[in-house]
RODO-2510 file (C-alpha; in nm, 4 decimals, decimal comma):
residues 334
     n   res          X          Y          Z
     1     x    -1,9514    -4,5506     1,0465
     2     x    -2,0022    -4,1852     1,1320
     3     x    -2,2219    -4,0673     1,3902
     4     x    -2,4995    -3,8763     1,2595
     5     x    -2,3715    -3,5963     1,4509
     6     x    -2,0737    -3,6102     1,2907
     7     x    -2,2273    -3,5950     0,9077
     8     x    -2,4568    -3,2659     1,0245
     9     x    -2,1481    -3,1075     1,0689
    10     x    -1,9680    -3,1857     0,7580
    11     x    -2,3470    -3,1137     0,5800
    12     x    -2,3044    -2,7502     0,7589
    13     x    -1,9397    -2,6870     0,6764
    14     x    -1,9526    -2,7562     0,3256
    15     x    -2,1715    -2,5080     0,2270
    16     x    -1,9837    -2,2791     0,4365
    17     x    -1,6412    -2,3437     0,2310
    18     x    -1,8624    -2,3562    -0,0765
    19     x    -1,9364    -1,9846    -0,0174
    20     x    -1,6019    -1,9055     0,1152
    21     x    -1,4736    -2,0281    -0,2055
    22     x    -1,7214    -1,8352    -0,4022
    23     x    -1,6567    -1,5202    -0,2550
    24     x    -1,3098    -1,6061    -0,3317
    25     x    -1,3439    -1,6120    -0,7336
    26     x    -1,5939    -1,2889    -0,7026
    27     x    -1,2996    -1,0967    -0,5332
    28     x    -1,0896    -1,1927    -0,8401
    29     x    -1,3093    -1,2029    -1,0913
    30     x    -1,4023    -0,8136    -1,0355
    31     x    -1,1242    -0,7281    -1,2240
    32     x    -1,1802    -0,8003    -1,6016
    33     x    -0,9656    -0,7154    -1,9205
    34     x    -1,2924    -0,6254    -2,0788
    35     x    -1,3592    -0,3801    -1,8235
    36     x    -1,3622    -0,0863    -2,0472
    37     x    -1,5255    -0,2223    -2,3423
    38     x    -1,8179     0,0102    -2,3514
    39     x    -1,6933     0,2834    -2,1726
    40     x    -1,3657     0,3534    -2,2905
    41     x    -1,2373     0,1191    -2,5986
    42     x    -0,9443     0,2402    -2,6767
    43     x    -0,8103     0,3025    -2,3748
    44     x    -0,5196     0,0877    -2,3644
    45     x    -0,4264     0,2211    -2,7179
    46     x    -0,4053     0,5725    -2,5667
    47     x    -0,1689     0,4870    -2,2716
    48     x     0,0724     0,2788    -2,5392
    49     x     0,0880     0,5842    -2,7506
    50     x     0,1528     0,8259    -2,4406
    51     x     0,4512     0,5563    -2,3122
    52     x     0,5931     0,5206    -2,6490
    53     x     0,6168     0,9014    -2,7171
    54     x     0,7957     0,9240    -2,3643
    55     x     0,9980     0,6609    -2,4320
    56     x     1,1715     0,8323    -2,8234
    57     x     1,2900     1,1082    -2,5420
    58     x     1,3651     0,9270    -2,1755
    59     x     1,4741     0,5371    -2,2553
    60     x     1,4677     0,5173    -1,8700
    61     x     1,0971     0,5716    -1,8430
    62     x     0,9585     0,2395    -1,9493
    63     x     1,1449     0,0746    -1,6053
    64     x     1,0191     0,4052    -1,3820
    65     x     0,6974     0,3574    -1,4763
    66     x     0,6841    -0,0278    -1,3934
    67     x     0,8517     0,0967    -1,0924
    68     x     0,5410     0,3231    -1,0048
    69     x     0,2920    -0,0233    -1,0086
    70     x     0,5167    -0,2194    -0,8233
    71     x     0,5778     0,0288    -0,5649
    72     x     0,1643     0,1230    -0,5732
    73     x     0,0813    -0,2483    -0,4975
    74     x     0,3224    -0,3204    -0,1830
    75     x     0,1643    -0,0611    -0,0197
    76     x    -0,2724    -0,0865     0,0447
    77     x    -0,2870    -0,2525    -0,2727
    78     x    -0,3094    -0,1263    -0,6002
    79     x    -0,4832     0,1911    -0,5562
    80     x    -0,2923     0,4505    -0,6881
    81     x    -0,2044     0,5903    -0,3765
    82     x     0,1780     0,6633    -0,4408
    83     x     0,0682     0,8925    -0,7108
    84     x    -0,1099     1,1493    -0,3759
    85     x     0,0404     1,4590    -0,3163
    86     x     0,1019     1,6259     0,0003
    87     x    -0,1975     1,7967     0,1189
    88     x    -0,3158     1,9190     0,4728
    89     x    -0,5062     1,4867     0,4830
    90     x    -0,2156     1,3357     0,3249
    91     x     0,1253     1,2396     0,3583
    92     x     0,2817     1,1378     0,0572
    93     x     0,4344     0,8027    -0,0373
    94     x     0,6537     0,9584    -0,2574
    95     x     0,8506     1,0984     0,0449
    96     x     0,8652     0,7564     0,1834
    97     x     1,2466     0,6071     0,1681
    98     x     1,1896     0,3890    -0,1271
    99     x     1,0406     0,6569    -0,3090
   100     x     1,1996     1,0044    -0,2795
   101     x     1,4702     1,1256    -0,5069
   102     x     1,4101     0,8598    -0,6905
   103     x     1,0553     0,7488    -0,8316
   104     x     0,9454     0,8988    -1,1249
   105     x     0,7357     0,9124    -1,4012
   106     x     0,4764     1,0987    -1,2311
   107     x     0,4305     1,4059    -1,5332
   108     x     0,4014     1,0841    -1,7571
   109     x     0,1352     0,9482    -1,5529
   110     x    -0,0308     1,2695    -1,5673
   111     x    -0,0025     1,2729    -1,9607
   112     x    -0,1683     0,9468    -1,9565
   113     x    -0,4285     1,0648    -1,7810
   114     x    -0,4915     1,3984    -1,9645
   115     x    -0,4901     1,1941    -2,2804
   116     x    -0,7505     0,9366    -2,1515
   117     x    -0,9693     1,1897    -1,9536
   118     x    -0,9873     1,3900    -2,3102
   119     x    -1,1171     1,0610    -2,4838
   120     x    -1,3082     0,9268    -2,1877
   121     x    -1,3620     1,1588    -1,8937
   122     x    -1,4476     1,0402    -1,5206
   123     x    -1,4069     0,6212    -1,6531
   124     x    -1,0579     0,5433    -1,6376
   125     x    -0,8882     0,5476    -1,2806
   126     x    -0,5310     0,6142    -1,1961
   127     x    -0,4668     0,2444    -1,0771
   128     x    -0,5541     0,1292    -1,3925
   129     x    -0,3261     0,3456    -1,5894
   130     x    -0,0549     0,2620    -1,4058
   131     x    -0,1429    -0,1000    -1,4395
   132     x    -0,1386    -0,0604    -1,8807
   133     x     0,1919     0,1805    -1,8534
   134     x     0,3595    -0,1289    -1,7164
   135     x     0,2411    -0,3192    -1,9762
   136     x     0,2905    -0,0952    -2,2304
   137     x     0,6572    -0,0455    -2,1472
   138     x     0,7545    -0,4134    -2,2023
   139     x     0,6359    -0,4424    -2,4709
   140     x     0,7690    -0,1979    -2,5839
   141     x     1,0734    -0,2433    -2,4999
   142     x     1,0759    -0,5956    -2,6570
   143     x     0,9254    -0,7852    -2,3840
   144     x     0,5869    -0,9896    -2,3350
   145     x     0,2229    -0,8731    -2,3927
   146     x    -0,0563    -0,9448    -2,1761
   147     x    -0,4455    -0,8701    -2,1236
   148     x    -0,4330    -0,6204    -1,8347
   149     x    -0,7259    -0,7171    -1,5882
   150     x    -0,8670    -0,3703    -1,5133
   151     x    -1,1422    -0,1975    -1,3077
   152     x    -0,9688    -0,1317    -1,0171
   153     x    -1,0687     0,2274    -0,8547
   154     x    -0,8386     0,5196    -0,6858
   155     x    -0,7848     0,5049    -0,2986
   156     x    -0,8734     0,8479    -0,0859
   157     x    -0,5461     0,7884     0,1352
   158     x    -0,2151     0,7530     0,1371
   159     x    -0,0020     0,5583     0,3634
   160     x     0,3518     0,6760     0,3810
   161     x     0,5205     0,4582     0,6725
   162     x     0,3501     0,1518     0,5298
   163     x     0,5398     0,2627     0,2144
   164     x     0,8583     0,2742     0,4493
   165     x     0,8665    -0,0806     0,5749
   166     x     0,6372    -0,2829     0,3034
   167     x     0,8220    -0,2305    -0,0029
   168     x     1,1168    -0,4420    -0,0848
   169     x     1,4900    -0,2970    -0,0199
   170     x     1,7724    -0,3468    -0,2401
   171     x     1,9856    -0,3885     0,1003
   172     x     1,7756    -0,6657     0,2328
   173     x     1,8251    -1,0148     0,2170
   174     x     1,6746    -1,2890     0,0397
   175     x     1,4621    -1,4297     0,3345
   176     x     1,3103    -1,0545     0,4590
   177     x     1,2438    -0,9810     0,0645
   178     x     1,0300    -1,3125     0,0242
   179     x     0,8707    -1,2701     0,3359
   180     x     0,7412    -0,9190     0,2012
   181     x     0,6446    -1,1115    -0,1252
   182     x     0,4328    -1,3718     0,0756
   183     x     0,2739    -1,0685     0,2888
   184     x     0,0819    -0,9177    -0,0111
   185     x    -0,0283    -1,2962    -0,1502
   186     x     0,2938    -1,3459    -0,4363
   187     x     0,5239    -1,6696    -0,3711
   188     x     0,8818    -1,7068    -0,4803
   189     x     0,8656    -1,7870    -0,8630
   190     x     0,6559    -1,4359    -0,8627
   191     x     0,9526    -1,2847    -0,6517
   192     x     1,1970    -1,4008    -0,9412
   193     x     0,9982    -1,3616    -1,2081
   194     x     0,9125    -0,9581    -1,0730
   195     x     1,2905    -0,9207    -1,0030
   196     x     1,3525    -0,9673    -1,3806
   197     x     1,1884    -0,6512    -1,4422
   198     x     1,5525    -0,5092    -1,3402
   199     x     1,6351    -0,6328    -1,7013
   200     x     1,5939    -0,2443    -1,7710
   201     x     1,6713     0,0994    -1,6214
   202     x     1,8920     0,2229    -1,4257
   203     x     1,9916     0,2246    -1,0375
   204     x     2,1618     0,5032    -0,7994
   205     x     2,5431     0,4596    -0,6787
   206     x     2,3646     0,4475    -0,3311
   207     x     2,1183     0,1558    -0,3471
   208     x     2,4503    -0,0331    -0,4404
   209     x     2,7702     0,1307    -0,3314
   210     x     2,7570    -0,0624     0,0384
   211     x     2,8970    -0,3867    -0,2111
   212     x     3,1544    -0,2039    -0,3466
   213     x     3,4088    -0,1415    -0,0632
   214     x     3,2866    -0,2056     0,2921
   215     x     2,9985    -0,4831     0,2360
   216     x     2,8651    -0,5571     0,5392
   217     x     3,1484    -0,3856     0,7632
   218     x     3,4094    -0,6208     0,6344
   219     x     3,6449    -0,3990     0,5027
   220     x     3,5897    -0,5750     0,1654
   221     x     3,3572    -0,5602    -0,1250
   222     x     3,1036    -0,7923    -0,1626
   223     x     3,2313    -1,1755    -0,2279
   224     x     2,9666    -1,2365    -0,5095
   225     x     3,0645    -0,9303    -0,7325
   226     x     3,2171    -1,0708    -1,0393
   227     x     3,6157    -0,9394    -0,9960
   228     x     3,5422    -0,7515    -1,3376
   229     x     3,2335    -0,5770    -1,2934
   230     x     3,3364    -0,4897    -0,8980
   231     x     3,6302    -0,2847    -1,0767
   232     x     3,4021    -0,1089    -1,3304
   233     x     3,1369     0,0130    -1,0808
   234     x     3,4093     0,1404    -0,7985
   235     x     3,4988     0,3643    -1,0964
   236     x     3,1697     0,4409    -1,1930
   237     x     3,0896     0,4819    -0,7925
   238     x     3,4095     0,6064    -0,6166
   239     x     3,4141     0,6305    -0,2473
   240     x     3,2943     0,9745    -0,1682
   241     x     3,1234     1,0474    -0,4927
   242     x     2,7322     1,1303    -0,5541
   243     x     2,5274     0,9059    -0,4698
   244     x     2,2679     0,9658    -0,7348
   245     x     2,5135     0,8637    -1,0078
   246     x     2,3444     0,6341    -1,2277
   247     x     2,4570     0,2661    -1,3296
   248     x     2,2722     0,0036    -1,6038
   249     x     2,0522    -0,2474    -1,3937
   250     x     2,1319    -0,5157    -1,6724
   251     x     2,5037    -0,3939    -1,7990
   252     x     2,4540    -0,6117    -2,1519
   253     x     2,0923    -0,4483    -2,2725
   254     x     2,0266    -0,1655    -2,0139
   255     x     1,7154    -0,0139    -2,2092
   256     x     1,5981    -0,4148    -2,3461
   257     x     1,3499    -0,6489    -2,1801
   258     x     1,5134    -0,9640    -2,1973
   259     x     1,6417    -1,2087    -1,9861
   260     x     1,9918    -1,1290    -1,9998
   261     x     1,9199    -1,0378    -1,6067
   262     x     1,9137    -1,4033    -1,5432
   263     x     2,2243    -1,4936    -1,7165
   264     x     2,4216    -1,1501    -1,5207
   265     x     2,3034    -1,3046    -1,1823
   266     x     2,4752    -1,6193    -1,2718
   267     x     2,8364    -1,4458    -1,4190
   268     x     2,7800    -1,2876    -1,0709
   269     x     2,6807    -0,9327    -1,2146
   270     x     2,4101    -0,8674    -1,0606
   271     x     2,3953    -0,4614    -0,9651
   272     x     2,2164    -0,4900    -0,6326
   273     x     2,2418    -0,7276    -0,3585
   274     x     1,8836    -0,8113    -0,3601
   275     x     1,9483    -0,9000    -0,7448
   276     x     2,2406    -1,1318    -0,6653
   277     x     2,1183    -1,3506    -0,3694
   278     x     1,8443    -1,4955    -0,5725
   279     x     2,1393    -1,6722    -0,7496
   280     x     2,3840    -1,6533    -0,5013
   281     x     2,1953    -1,7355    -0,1875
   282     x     2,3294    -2,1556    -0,1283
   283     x     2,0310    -2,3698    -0,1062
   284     x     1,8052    -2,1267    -0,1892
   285     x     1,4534    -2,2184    -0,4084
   286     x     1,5415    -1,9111    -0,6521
   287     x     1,8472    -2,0729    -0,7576
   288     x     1,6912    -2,3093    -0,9910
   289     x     1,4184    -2,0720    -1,1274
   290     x     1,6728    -1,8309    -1,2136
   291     x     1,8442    -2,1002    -1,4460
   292     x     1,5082    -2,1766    -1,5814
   293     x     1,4575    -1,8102    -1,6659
   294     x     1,7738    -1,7311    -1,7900
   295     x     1,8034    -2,1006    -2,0209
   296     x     1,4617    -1,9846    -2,1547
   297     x     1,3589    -1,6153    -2,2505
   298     x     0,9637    -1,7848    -2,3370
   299     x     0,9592    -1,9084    -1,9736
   300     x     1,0653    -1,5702    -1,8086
   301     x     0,8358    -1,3846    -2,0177
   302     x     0,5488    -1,6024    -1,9600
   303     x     0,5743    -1,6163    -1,5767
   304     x     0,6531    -1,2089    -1,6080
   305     x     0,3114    -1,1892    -1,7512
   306     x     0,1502    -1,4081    -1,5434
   307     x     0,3412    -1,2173    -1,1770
   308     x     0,2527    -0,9082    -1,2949
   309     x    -0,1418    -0,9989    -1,2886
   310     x    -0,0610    -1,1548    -0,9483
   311     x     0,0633    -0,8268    -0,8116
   312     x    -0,1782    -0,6191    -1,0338
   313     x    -0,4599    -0,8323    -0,8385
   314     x    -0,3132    -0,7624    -0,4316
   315     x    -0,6304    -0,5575    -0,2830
   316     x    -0,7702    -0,3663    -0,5409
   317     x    -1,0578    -0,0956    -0,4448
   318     x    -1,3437    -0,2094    -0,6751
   319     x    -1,7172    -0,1507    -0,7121
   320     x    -1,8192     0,1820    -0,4787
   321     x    -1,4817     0,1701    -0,2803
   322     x    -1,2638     0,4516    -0,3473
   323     x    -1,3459     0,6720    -0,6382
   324     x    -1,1969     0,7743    -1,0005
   325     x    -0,9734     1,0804    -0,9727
   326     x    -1,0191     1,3413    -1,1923
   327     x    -0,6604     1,4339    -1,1268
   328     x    -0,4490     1,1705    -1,0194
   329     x    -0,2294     1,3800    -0,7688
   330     x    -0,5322     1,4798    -0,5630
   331     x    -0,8073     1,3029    -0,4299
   332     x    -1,1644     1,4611    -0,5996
   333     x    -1,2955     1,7767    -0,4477
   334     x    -0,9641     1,8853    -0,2415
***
Protein backbone atom coordinates (compact mmCIF):
# COMPACT_ATOMS: atom_id res chain seq x y z
CA UNK A 1 0.00 0.00 0.00
CA UNK A 2 1.09 3.58 -0.56
CA UNK A 3 1.91 5.88 2.08
CA UNK A 4 -0.41 8.64 2.27
CA UNK A 5 2.42 10.80 1.58
CA UNK A 6 3.04 9.21 -1.34
CA UNK A 7 -0.76 9.59 -2.89
CA UNK A 8 -0.63 13.66 -1.95
CA UNK A 9 1.97 13.78 -4.29
CA UNK A 10 0.59 11.95 -7.17
CA UNK A 11 -2.97 14.05 -6.15
CA UNK A 12 -0.59 17.31 -6.70
CA UNK A 13 1.20 16.20 -9.85
CA UNK A 14 -1.67 15.25 -11.78
CA UNK A 15 -3.25 18.31 -11.98
CA UNK A 16 -0.03 19.77 -12.74
CA UNK A 17 0.43 17.48 -16.04
CA UNK A 18 -3.29 17.99 -16.56
CA UNK A 19 -2.53 21.70 -17.16
CA UNK A 20 0.73 21.10 -18.79
CA UNK A 21 -1.14 19.09 -21.22
CA UNK A 22 -3.76 21.67 -21.65
CA UNK A 23 -1.59 24.37 -22.36
CA UNK A 24 -0.18 22.01 -24.77
CA UNK A 25 -3.43 21.66 -27.14
CA UNK A 26 -4.08 25.67 -26.59
CA UNK A 27 -0.56 26.30 -28.16
CA UNK A 28 -1.76 24.19 -31.14
CA UNK A 29 -5.04 24.77 -31.30
CA UNK A 30 -4.39 28.72 -31.88
CA UNK A 31 -3.89 28.07 -35.25
CA UNK A 32 -7.23 27.24 -37.05
CA UNK A 33 -8.11 26.72 -40.85
CA UNK A 34 -11.15 28.76 -40.11
CA UNK A 35 -9.14 31.53 -38.99
CA UNK A 36 -10.22 33.92 -41.59
CA UNK A 37 -13.75 33.09 -41.91
CA UNK A 38 -15.15 36.42 -40.99
CA UNK A 39 -12.46 38.52 -41.72
CA UNK A 40 -11.15 37.60 -44.89
CA UNK A 41 -13.16 34.60 -46.79
CA UNK A 42 -11.66 34.33 -49.68
CA UNK A 43 -8.42 34.64 -48.84
CA UNK A 44 -6.98 31.47 -49.81
CA UNK A 45 -8.77 31.87 -53.24
CA UNK A 46 -6.77 35.08 -53.78
CA UNK A 47 -3.25 33.62 -53.06
CA UNK A 48 -4.19 30.42 -55.54
CA UNK A 49 -5.04 32.84 -58.23
CA UNK A 50 -1.80 35.07 -57.59
CA UNK A 51 0.46 31.51 -57.62
CA UNK A 52 -1.26 30.20 -60.59
CA UNK A 53 -0.82 33.42 -62.70
CA UNK A 54 3.00 33.24 -61.65
CA UNK A 55 3.20 29.94 -62.37
CA UNK A 56 1.70 30.28 -66.71
CA UNK A 57 5.14 32.55 -66.75
CA UNK A 58 7.98 31.01 -64.13
CA UNK A 59 7.24 26.96 -63.82
CA UNK A 60 10.06 27.24 -61.20
CA UNK A 61 8.06 29.36 -58.83
CA UNK A 62 5.70 26.88 -57.31
CA UNK A 63 9.11 24.98 -55.63
CA UNK A 64 10.69 28.73 -54.67
CA UNK A 65 7.87 29.59 -53.00
CA UNK A 66 7.61 26.29 -50.86
CA UNK A 67 11.18 27.02 -50.48
CA UNK A 68 10.37 30.48 -48.79
CA UNK A 69 8.06 28.46 -45.83
CA UNK A 70 10.44 25.94 -45.31
CA UNK A 71 13.29 28.18 -45.01
CA UNK A 72 10.84 30.81 -42.75
CA UNK A 73 10.11 27.93 -40.25
CA UNK A 74 13.83 26.59 -39.49
CA UNK A 75 14.62 29.78 -38.42
CA UNK A 76 12.32 31.52 -35.07
CA UNK A 77 9.49 29.74 -36.38
CA UNK A 78 7.16 30.60 -38.86
CA UNK A 79 7.07 34.25 -38.71
CA UNK A 80 7.81 35.59 -41.83
CA UNK A 81 11.00 36.81 -40.93
CA UNK A 82 13.06 35.73 -44.12
CA UNK A 83 10.82 37.95 -46.06
CA UNK A 84 12.76 41.39 -43.75
CA UNK A 85 14.80 43.58 -45.56
CA UNK A 86 17.92 45.16 -44.57
CA UNK A 87 17.29 48.11 -42.53
CA UNK A 88 19.47 50.11 -39.94
CA UNK A 89 17.45 47.08 -36.93
CA UNK A 90 17.76 44.30 -39.25
CA UNK A 91 19.94 42.00 -40.86
CA UNK A 92 18.44 40.07 -43.43
CA UNK A 93 17.98 36.31 -43.71
CA UNK A 94 18.03 36.51 -47.18
CA UNK A 95 21.82 37.24 -47.05
CA UNK A 96 22.24 34.27 -44.89
CA UNK A 97 24.19 31.27 -46.87
CA UNK A 98 21.16 29.24 -47.56
CA UNK A 99 19.42 32.08 -48.83
CA UNK A 100 21.37 34.52 -51.05
CA UNK A 101 21.60 34.18 -54.76
CA UNK A 102 19.29 31.86 -54.51
CA UNK A 103 15.78 32.25 -52.69
CA UNK A 104 13.20 33.74 -54.47
CA UNK A 105 9.84 34.47 -54.96
CA UNK A 106 9.89 37.45 -52.91
CA UNK A 107 7.97 40.06 -55.79
CA UNK A 108 5.43 37.06 -55.78
CA UNK A 109 5.02 37.22 -52.19
CA UNK A 110 4.55 40.80 -52.48
CA UNK A 111 1.78 40.27 -55.23
CA UNK A 112 0.09 38.08 -52.84
CA UNK A 113 0.03 40.46 -50.48
CA UNK A 114 -1.05 43.51 -52.58
CA UNK A 115 -3.84 41.33 -53.83
CA UNK A 116 -5.04 40.30 -50.28
CA UNK A 117 -4.39 43.73 -48.58
CA UNK A 118 -6.76 45.20 -51.57
CA UNK A 119 -9.57 42.63 -50.56
CA UNK A 120 -8.82 42.59 -46.86
CA UNK A 121 -6.45 45.22 -45.52
CA UNK A 122 -4.43 44.95 -42.07
CA UNK A 123 -6.05 40.88 -41.54
CA UNK A 124 -3.92 38.69 -43.39
CA UNK A 125 -0.17 38.39 -42.19
CA UNK A 126 2.84 37.53 -44.23
CA UNK A 127 3.36 34.07 -42.41
CA UNK A 128 0.20 33.07 -43.43
CA UNK A 129 0.60 33.80 -47.05
CA UNK A 130 3.50 32.08 -47.29
CA UNK A 131 1.94 29.19 -45.50
CA UNK A 132 -1.27 29.03 -48.55
CA UNK A 133 1.51 29.78 -51.47
CA UNK A 134 2.93 26.44 -50.45
CA UNK A 135 -0.16 24.96 -50.61
CA UNK A 136 -1.29 26.47 -53.47
CA UNK A 137 1.73 25.41 -55.51
CA UNK A 138 1.15 21.64 -55.04
CA UNK A 139 -1.67 21.60 -55.90
CA UNK A 140 -1.17 23.08 -58.47
CA UNK A 141 1.26 21.45 -59.72
CA UNK A 142 -0.64 18.11 -59.36
CA UNK A 143 0.07 17.37 -55.86
CA UNK A 144 -2.10 17.07 -52.54
CA UNK A 145 -4.57 19.63 -51.01
CA UNK A 146 -4.83 20.44 -47.51
CA UNK A 147 -6.71 22.85 -44.93
CA UNK A 148 -3.94 25.35 -44.13
CA UNK A 149 -4.12 26.03 -40.24
CA UNK A 150 -3.71 29.83 -40.21
CA UNK A 151 -3.52 32.80 -37.77
CA UNK A 152 -0.11 32.95 -37.27
CA UNK A 153 1.24 36.78 -36.99
CA UNK A 154 4.56 38.58 -38.54
CA UNK A 155 7.78 38.65 -36.32
CA UNK A 156 9.54 42.33 -35.72
CA UNK A 157 13.13 40.63 -36.17
CA UNK A 158 15.13 38.88 -38.16
CA UNK A 159 17.76 36.46 -37.31
CA UNK A 160 20.35 36.00 -39.95
CA UNK A 161 23.14 33.64 -38.29
CA UNK A 162 20.36 31.49 -36.90
CA UNK A 163 19.40 31.30 -40.62
CA UNK A 164 23.18 30.29 -41.21
CA UNK A 165 23.44 27.22 -39.04
CA UNK A 166 19.54 26.10 -38.52
CA UNK A 167 18.50 25.43 -41.91
CA UNK A 168 19.28 22.17 -43.52
CA UNK A 169 22.41 21.92 -46.10
CA UNK A 170 22.41 20.00 -49.16
CA UNK A 171 26.21 19.08 -48.17
CA UNK A 172 25.32 17.66 -44.85
CA UNK A 173 24.78 14.31 -43.89
CA UNK A 174 21.93 12.31 -42.98
CA UNK A 175 22.52 12.30 -39.13
CA UNK A 176 23.30 16.46 -38.82
CA UNK A 177 20.07 16.96 -41.24
CA UNK A 178 17.73 14.88 -38.81
CA UNK A 179 19.17 16.30 -35.92
CA UNK A 180 18.08 19.85 -37.34
CA UNK A 181 14.62 18.19 -38.07
CA UNK A 182 14.26 17.00 -34.36
CA UNK A 183 15.51 20.64 -33.15
CA UNK A 184 12.37 22.49 -34.44
CA UNK A 185 9.84 19.42 -33.14
CA UNK A 186 9.60 17.27 -36.89
CA UNK A 187 10.85 13.45 -36.68
CA UNK A 188 12.19 11.44 -39.56
CA UNK A 189 9.04 10.37 -41.63
CA UNK A 190 8.47 14.42 -41.65
CA UNK A 191 12.22 14.72 -42.81
CA UNK A 192 11.33 12.30 -45.81
CA UNK A 193 8.16 13.21 -46.41
CA UNK A 194 9.49 17.34 -46.58
CA UNK A 195 12.46 16.11 -48.72
CA UNK A 196 9.91 15.01 -51.39
CA UNK A 197 9.08 18.48 -51.98
CA UNK A 198 12.42 18.28 -54.24
CA UNK A 199 9.96 16.42 -56.64
CA UNK A 200 10.00 19.99 -58.36
CA UNK A 201 12.33 22.90 -59.25
CA UNK A 202 15.44 23.26 -59.90
CA UNK A 203 18.98 23.27 -58.03
CA UNK A 204 22.42 25.29 -58.69
CA UNK A 205 25.62 23.38 -60.21
CA UNK A 206 27.09 24.43 -56.74
CA UNK A 207 24.82 22.88 -54.09
CA UNK A 208 25.80 19.64 -56.11
CA UNK A 209 28.96 19.84 -58.12
CA UNK A 210 31.25 18.58 -54.87
CA UNK A 211 29.57 14.80 -56.12
CA UNK A 212 30.54 15.17 -59.39
CA UNK A 213 34.40 14.94 -59.45
CA UNK A 214 36.17 15.29 -56.09
CA UNK A 215 33.37 13.99 -53.49
CA UNK A 216 34.66 14.25 -50.36
CA UNK A 217 38.47 14.80 -51.42
CA UNK A 218 38.64 11.42 -53.02
CA UNK A 219 39.59 12.24 -56.29
CA UNK A 220 36.34 10.53 -57.42
CA UNK A 221 32.73 11.35 -57.86
CA UNK A 222 30.38 10.33 -55.54
CA UNK A 223 29.88 6.28 -55.28
CA UNK A 224 25.98 6.57 -55.15
CA UNK A 225 25.56 8.63 -58.44
CA UNK A 226 23.91 6.37 -60.87
CA UNK A 227 27.00 5.87 -63.70
CA UNK A 228 24.37 7.49 -66.18
CA UNK A 229 23.14 10.44 -64.58
CA UNK A 230 26.94 11.21 -63.03
CA UNK A 231 27.86 11.57 -66.90
CA UNK A 232 24.89 13.85 -67.77
CA UNK A 233 25.37 16.37 -64.91
CA UNK A 234 29.46 16.64 -65.35
CA UNK A 235 28.25 17.92 -68.75
CA UNK A 236 25.63 19.92 -67.54
CA UNK A 237 28.22 21.08 -64.58
CA UNK A 238 31.81 21.00 -66.01
CA UNK A 239 34.66 21.61 -63.73
CA UNK A 240 35.23 25.29 -63.80
CA UNK A 241 31.87 26.33 -65.09
CA UNK A 242 29.14 28.70 -63.28
CA UNK A 243 28.03 27.67 -60.51
CA UNK A 244 24.54 29.04 -60.79
CA UNK A 245 23.81 26.76 -63.75
CA UNK A 246 20.61 25.19 -63.18
CA UNK A 247 19.78 21.30 -63.11
CA UNK A 248 16.01 19.45 -62.66
CA UNK A 249 15.69 18.40 -58.87
CA UNK A 250 13.53 15.34 -60.14
CA UNK A 251 15.16 14.68 -63.85
CA UNK A 252 11.74 12.55 -64.96
CA UNK A 253 8.91 15.45 -64.04
CA UNK A 254 11.04 18.55 -63.06
CA UNK A 255 7.94 21.04 -62.90
CA UNK A 256 5.34 17.81 -61.45
CA UNK A 257 4.55 16.98 -57.83
CA UNK A 258 4.78 13.43 -57.76
CA UNK A 259 6.65 10.92 -56.25
CA UNK A 260 8.91 10.10 -58.93
CA UNK A 261 11.60 11.67 -56.27
CA UNK A 262 11.28 8.50 -54.37
CA UNK A 263 11.73 6.15 -57.15
CA UNK A 264 15.15 8.58 -58.52
CA UNK A 265 16.63 8.09 -54.94
CA UNK A 266 16.37 4.43 -55.39
CA UNK A 267 17.89 4.25 -59.38
CA UNK A 268 20.48 6.30 -57.38
CA UNK A 269 19.53 9.74 -59.07
CA UNK A 270 19.13 11.67 -56.57
CA UNK A 271 20.61 15.47 -57.46
CA UNK A 272 21.93 16.36 -54.03
CA UNK A 273 23.65 14.43 -51.47
CA UNK A 274 21.23 15.23 -48.83
CA UNK A 275 18.55 13.73 -51.40
CA UNK A 276 20.49 10.48 -51.86
CA UNK A 277 21.49 9.38 -48.28
CA UNK A 278 17.95 9.05 -47.25
CA UNK A 279 18.09 5.99 -49.61
CA UNK A 280 21.53 5.38 -49.66
CA UNK A 281 22.54 5.81 -46.07
CA UNK A 282 22.94 1.54 -44.90
CA UNK A 283 20.79 0.94 -41.97
CA UNK A 284 19.26 4.00 -42.00
CA UNK A 285 15.23 4.46 -40.78
CA UNK A 286 14.59 6.56 -44.15
CA UNK A 287 15.37 3.67 -46.18
CA UNK A 288 12.14 1.97 -45.75
CA UNK A 289 9.91 5.13 -45.80
CA UNK A 290 11.35 6.08 -48.97
CA UNK A 291 10.11 2.67 -50.53
CA UNK A 292 6.83 3.30 -48.92
CA UNK A 293 6.65 6.70 -50.59
CA UNK A 294 7.86 5.90 -53.77
CA UNK A 295 5.53 2.21 -54.00
CA UNK A 296 2.63 4.58 -53.11
CA UNK A 297 2.05 8.22 -54.52
CA UNK A 298 -1.43 8.32 -51.85
CA UNK A 299 1.02 7.64 -48.97
CA UNK A 300 3.63 10.39 -49.92
CA UNK A 301 1.01 12.81 -50.53
CA UNK A 302 -0.80 12.17 -47.43
CA UNK A 303 2.21 12.36 -45.05
CA UNK A 304 3.32 15.63 -47.37
CA UNK A 305 0.15 17.13 -46.16
CA UNK A 306 0.25 16.10 -42.90
CA UNK A 307 4.60 17.39 -42.52
CA UNK A 308 3.80 20.40 -43.93
CA UNK A 309 1.20 21.31 -40.97
CA UNK A 310 3.93 19.94 -38.67
CA UNK A 311 6.43 22.49 -39.88
CA UNK A 312 3.68 25.15 -40.58
CA UNK A 313 2.94 24.68 -36.64
CA UNK A 314 7.07 25.12 -35.23
CA UNK A 315 6.63 28.50 -33.01
CA UNK A 316 4.22 30.52 -34.54
CA UNK A 317 3.71 34.30 -33.12
CA UNK A 318 -0.05 34.27 -32.31
CA UNK A 319 -2.53 36.37 -30.36
CA UNK A 320 -0.72 40.05 -29.49
CA UNK A 321 2.86 38.70 -30.35
CA UNK A 322 4.30 40.19 -33.31
CA UNK A 323 2.07 42.20 -35.54
CA UNK A 324 0.49 42.06 -39.27
CA UNK A 325 2.73 43.86 -41.75
CA UNK A 326 1.35 46.15 -43.91
CA UNK A 327 4.27 45.49 -46.18
CA UNK A 328 5.85 42.34 -45.81
CA UNK A 329 9.55 43.54 -46.44
CA UNK A 330 9.41 45.97 -43.53
CA UNK A 331 8.32 45.73 -40.18
CA UNK A 332 5.15 48.51 -39.59
CA UNK A 333 6.13 52.07 -39.00
CA UNK A 334 9.98 51.83 -40.24
Amino acid sequence: MRSSKTTSASSMVLPIVLAALLLVHKSNAQLSSTFYATTCSNVSAIVTSVVQQALQSDPRIGASLIRLHFHDCFVNGCDASLLLDNSSTILSEKFAAPNVNSARGFDVVDNIKTAVENSCPGVVSCADILALAAEASVSLSGGQSWSVLLGRRDSLTANQAGANTSIPSPFEGLNNITSKFSAVGLNTNDLVALSGAHTFGRAQCRTFSNRLFNFSGTGSPDPTLNATYLTTLQQLCPQGGSGATLANLDPTTPDNFDNNYFTNLQNNQGLLQSDQELFSTAGAATVSIVNSFSSSQTAFFQSFAQSMINMGNISPLTGTNGEIRADCKKVNGS
